[in-house]
MISEDO-331574 format. One record per residue: residue number from 1; x, y, z of N, C-alpha, C in turn. Coordinates in Angstrom, 2 decimals, decimal comma. Layout:
# residues N
resi->NUM; nX->X; nY->Y; nZ->Z; caX->X; caY->Y; caZ->Z; cX->X; cY->Y; cZ->Z
...
This chain:
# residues 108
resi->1; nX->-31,01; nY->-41,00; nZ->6,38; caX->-29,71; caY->-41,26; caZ->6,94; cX->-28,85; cY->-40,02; cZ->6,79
resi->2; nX->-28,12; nY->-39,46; nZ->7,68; caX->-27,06; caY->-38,32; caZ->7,68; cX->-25,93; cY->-38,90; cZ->7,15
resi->3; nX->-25,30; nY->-38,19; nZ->6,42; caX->-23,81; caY->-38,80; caZ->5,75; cX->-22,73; cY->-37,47; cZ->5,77
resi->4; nX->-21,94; nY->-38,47; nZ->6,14; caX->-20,75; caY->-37,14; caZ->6,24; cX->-19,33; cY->-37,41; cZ->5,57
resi->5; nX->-18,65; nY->-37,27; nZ->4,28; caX->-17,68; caY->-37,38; caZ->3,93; cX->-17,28; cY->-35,82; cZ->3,79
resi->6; nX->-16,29; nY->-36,07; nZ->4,42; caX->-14,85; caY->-34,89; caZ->4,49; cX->-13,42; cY->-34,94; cZ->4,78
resi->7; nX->-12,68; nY->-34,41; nZ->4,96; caX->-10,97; caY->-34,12; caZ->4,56; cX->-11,26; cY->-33,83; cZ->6,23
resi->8; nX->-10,21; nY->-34,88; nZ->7,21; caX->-10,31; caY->-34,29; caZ->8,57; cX->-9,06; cY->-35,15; cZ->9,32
resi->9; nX->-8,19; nY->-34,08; nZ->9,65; caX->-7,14; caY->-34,33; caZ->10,14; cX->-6,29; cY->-35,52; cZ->9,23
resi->10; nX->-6,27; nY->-34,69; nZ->8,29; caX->-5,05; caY->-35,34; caZ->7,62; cX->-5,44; cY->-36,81; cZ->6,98
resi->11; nX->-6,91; nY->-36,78; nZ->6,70; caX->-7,38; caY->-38,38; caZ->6,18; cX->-8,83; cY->-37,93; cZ->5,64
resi->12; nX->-9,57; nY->-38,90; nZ->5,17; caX->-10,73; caY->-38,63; caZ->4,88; cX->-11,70; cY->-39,45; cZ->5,73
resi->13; nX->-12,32; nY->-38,38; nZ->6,27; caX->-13,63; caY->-39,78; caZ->7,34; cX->-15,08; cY->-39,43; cZ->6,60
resi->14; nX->-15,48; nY->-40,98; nZ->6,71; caX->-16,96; caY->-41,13; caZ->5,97; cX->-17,38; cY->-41,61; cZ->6,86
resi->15; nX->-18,55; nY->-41,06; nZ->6,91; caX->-19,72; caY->-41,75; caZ->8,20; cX->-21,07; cY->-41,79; cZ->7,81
resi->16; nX->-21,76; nY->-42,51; nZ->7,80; caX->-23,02; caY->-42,92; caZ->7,44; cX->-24,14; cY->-43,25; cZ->8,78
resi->17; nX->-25,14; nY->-42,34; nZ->9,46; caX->-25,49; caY->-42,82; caZ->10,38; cX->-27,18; cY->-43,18; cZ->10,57
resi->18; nX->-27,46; nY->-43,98; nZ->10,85; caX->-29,17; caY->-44,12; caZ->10,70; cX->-29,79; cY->-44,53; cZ->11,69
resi->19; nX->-31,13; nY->-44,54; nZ->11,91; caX->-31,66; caY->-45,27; caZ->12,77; cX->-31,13; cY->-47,05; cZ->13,61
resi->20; nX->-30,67; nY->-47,36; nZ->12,37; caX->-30,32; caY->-48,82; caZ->12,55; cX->-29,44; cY->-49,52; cZ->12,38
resi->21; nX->-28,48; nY->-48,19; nZ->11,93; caX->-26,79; caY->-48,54; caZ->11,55; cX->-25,84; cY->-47,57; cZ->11,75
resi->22; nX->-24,13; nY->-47,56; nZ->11,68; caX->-23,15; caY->-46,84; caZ->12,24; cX->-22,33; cY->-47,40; cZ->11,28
resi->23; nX->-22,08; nY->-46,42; nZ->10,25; caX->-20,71; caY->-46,98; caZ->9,62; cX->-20,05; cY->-45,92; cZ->9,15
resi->24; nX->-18,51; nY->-46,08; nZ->10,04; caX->-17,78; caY->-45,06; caZ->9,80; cX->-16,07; cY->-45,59; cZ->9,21
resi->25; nX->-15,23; nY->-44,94; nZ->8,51; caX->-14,22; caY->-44,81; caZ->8,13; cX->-12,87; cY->-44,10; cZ->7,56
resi->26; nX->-12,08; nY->-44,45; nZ->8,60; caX->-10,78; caY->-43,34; caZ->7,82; cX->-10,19; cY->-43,75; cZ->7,54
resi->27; nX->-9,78; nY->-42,97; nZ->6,37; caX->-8,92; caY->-43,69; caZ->5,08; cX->-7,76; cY->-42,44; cZ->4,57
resi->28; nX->-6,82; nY->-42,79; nZ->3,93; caX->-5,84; caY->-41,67; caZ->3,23; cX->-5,79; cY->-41,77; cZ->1,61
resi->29; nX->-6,32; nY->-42,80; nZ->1,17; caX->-6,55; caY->-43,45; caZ->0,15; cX->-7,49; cY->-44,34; cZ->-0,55
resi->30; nX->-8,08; nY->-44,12; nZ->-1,83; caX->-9,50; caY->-44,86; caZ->-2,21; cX->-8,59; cY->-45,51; cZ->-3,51
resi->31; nX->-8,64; nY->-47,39; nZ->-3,08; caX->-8,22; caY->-48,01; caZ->-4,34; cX->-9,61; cY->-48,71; cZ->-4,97
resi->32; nX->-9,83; nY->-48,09; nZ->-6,13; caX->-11,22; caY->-48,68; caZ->-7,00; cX->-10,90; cY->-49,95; cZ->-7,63
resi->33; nX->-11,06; nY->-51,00; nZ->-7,89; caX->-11,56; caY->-51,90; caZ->-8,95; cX->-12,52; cY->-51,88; cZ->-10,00
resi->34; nX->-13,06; nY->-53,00; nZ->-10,70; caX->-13,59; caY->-52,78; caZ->-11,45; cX->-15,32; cY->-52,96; cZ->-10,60
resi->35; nX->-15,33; nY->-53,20; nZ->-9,45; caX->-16,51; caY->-53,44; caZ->-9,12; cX->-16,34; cY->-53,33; cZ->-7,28
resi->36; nX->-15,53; nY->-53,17; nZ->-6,69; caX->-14,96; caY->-52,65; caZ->-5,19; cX->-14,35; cY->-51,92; cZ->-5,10
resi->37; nX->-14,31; nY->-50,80; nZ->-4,16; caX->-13,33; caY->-49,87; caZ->-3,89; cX->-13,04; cY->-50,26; cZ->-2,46
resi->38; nX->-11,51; nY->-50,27; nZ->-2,42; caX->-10,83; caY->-50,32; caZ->-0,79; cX->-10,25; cY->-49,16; cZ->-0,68
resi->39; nX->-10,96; nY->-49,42; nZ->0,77; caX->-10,31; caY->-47,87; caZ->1,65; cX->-8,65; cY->-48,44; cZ->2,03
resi->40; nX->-8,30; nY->-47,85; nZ->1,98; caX->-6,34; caY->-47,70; caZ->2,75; cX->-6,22; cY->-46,68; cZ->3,59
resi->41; nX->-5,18; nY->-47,16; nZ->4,95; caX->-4,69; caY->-45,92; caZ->5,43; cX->-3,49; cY->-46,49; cZ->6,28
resi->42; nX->-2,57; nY->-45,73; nZ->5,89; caX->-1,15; caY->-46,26; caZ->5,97; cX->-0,35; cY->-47,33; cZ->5,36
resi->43; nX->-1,01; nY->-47,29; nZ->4,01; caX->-0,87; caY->-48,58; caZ->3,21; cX->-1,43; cY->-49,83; cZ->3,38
resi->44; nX->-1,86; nY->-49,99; nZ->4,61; caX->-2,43; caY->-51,20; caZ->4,88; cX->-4,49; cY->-51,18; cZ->3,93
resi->45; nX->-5,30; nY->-51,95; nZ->4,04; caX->-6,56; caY->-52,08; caZ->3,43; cX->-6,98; cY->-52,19; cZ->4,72
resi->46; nX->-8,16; nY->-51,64; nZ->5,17; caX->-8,74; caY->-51,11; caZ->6,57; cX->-10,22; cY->-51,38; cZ->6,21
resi->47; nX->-10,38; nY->-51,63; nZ->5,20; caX->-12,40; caY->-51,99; caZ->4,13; cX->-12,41; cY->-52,01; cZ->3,03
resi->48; nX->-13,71; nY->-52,02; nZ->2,75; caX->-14,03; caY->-51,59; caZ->1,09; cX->-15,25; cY->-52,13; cZ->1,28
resi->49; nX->-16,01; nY->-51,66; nZ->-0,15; caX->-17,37; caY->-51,29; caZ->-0,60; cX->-17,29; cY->-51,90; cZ->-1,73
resi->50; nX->-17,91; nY->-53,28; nZ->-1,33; caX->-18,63; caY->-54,02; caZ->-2,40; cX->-19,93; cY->-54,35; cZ->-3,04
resi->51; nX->-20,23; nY->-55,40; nZ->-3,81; caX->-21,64; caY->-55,35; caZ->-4,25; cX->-22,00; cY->-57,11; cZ->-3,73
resi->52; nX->-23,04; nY->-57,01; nZ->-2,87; caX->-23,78; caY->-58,15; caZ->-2,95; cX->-24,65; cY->-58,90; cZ->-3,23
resi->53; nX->-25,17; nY->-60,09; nZ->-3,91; caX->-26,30; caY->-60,35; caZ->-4,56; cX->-25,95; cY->-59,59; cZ->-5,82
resi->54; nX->-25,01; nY->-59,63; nZ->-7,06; caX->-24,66; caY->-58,84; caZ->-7,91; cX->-24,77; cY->-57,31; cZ->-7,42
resi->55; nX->-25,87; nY->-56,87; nZ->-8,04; caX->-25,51; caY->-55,24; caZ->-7,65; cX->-26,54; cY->-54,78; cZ->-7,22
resi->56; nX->-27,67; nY->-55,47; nZ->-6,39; caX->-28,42; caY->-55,01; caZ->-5,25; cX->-28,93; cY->-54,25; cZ->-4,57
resi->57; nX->-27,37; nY->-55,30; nZ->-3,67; caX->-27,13; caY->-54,31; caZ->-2,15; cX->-25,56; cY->-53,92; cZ->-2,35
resi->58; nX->-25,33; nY->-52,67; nZ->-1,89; caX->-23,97; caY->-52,55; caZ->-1,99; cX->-23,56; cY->-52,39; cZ->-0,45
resi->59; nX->-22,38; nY->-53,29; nZ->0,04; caX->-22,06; caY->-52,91; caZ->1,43; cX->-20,52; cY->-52,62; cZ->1,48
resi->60; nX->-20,94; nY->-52,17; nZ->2,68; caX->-19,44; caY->-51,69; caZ->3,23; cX->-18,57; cY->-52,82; cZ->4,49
resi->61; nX->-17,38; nY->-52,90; nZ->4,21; caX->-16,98; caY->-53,30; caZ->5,13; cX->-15,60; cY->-53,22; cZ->5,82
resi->62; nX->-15,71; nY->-53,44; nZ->7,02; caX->-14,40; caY->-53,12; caZ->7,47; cX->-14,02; cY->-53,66; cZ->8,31
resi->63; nX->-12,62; nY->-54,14; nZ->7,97; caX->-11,41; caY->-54,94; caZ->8,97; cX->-11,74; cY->-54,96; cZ->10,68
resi->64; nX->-11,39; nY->-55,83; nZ->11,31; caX->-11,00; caY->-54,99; caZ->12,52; cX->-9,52; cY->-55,01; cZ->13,05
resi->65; nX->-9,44; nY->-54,40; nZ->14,34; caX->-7,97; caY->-54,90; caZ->14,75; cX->-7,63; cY->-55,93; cZ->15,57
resi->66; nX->-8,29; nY->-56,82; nZ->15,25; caX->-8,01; caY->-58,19; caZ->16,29; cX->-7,30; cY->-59,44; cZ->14,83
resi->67; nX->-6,89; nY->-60,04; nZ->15,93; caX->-6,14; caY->-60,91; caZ->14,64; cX->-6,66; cY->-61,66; cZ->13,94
resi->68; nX->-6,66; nY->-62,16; nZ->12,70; caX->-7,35; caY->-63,28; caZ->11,72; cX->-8,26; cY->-62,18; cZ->10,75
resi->69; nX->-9,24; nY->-62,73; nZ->10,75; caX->-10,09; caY->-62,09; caZ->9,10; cX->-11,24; cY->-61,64; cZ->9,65
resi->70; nX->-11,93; nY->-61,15; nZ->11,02; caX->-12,64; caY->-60,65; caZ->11,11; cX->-13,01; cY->-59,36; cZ->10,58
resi->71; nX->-14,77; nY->-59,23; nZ->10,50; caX->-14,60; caY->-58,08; caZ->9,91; cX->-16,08; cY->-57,89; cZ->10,01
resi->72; nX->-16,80; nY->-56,32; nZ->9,95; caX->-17,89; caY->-56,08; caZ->10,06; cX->-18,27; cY->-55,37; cZ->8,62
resi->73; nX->-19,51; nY->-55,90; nZ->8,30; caX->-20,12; caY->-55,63; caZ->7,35; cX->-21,97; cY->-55,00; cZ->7,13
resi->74; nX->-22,18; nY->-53,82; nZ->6,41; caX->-23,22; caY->-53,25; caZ->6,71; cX->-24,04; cY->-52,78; cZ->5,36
resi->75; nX->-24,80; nY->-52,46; nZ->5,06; caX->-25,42; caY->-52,27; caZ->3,87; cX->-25,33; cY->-50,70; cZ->3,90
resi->76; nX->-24,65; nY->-50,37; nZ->2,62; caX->-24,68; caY->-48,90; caZ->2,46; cX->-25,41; cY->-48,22; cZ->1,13
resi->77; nX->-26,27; nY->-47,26; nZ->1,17; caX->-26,75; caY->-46,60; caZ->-0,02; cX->-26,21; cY->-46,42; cZ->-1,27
resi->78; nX->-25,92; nY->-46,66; nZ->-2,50; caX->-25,31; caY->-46,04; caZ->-3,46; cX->-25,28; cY->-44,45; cZ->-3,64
resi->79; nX->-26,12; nY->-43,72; nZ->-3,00; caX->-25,83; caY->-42,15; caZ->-2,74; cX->-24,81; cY->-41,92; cZ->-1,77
resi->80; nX->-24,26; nY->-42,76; nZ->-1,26; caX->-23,45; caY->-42,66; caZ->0,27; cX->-21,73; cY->-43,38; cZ->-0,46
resi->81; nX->-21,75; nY->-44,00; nZ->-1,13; caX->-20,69; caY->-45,00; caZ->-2,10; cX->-20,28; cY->-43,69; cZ->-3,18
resi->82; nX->-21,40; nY->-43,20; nZ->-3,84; caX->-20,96; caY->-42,41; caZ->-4,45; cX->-20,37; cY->-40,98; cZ->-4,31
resi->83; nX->-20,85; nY->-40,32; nZ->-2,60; caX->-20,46; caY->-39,27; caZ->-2,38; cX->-18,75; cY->-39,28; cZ->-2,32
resi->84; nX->-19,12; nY->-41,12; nZ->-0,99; caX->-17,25; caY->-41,06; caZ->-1,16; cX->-16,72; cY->-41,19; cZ->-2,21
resi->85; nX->-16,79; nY->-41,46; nZ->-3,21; caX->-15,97; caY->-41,61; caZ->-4,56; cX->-15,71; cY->-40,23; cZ->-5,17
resi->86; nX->-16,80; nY->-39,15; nZ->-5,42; caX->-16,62; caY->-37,88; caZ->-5,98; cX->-15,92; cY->-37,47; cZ->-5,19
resi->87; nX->-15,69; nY->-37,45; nZ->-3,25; caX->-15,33; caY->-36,64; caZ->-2,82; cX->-13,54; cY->-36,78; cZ->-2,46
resi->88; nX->-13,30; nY->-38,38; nZ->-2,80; caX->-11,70; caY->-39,16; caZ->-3,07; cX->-11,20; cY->-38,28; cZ->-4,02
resi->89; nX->-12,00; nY->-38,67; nZ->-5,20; caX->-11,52; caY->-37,70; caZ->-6,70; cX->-11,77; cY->-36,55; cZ->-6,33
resi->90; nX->-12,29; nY->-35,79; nZ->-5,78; caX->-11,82; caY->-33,92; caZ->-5,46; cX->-10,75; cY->-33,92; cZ->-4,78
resi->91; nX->-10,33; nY->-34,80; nZ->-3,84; caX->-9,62; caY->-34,78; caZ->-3,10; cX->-8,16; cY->-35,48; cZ->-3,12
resi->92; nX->-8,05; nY->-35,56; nZ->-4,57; caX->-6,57; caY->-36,13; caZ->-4,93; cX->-6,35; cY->-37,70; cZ->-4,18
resi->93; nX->-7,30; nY->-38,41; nZ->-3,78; caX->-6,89; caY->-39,59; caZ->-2,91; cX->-7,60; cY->-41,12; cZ->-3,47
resi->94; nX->-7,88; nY->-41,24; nZ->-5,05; caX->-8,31; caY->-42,17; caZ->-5,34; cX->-6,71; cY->-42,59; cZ->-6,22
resi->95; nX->-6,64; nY->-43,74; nZ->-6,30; caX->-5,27; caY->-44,49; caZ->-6,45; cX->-5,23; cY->-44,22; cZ->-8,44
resi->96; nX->-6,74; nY->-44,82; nZ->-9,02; caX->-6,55; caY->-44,76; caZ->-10,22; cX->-8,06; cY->-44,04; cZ->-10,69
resi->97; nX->-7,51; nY->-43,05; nZ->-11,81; caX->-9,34; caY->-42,36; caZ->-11,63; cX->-9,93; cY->-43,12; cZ->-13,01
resi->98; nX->-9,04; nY->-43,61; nZ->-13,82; caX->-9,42; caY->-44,69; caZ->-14,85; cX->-10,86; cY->-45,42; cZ->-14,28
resi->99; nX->-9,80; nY->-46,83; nZ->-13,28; caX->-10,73; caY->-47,66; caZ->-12,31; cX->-11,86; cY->-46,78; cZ->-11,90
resi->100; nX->-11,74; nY->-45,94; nZ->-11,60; caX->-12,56; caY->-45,10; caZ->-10,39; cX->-14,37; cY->-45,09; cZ->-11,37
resi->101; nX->-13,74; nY->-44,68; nZ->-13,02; caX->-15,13; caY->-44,14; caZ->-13,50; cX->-15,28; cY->-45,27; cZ->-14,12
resi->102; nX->-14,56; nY->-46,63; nZ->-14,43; caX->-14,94; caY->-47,82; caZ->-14,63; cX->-16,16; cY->-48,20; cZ->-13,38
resi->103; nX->-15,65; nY->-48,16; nZ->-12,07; caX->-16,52; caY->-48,47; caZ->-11,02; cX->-17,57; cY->-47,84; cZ->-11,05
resi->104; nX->-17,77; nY->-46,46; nZ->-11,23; caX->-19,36; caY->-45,81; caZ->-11,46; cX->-19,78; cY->-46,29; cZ->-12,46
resi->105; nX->-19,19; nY->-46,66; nZ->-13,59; caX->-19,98; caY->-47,47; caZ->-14,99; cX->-20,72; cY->-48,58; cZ->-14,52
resi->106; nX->-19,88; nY->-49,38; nZ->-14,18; caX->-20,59; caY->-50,64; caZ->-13,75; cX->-21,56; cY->-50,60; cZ->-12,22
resi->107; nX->-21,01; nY->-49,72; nZ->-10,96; caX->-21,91; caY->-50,09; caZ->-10,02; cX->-22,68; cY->-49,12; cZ->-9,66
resi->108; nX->-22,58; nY->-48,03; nZ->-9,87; caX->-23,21; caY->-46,57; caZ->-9,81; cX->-24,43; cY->-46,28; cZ->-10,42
């Protein structure tokens, strides 16, 4: 799978692309938990990267813009979870870096 996290136009876009999947996201902000991180951008929550089946599969998911709670969800690598996380924390845009290395403790 090709993965691309970088600093681009004023946000951070992550893209993950494979034979059999497309998952991309821009964000201005990475809020960690103790076991999810949500993407933000413009204050609003736009996804996040959780764990399913305990700690598994880890997926990603994201909002859409239609109204109610839809939302698309995809299975993402923990090499791909973790690039975005190191590359939030280089990049001054994770909310708490406490949470942040709590979250690599537990799901990393």
């Amino acid at each position: 799978m090709e993965m691309t996290v970088i600093e681009h136009d004023g946000a951070m876009l992550a893209r993950l692309e494979g034979d059999d999947r497309v998952f991309e996201v821009r964000f201005d902000a990475l809020e960690p938990t103790d076991v999810t991180l949500r993407f933000r951008r413009g204050g609003e929550r736009v996804g996040s990267v959780y764990n399913d089946d305990g700690t598994k599969r880890t997926m990603a998911r994201l909002t859409t813009a239609r109204e109610g709670t839809d939302f698309i969800g995809v299975e993402v690598p923990k090499e791909f979870v973790a690039e975005v996380l190191d590359t939030a924390l280089e990049t001054g845009r994770v909310t708490d870096e406490t949470a942040a290395e709590g979250y690599r403790l537990r799901v990393l």
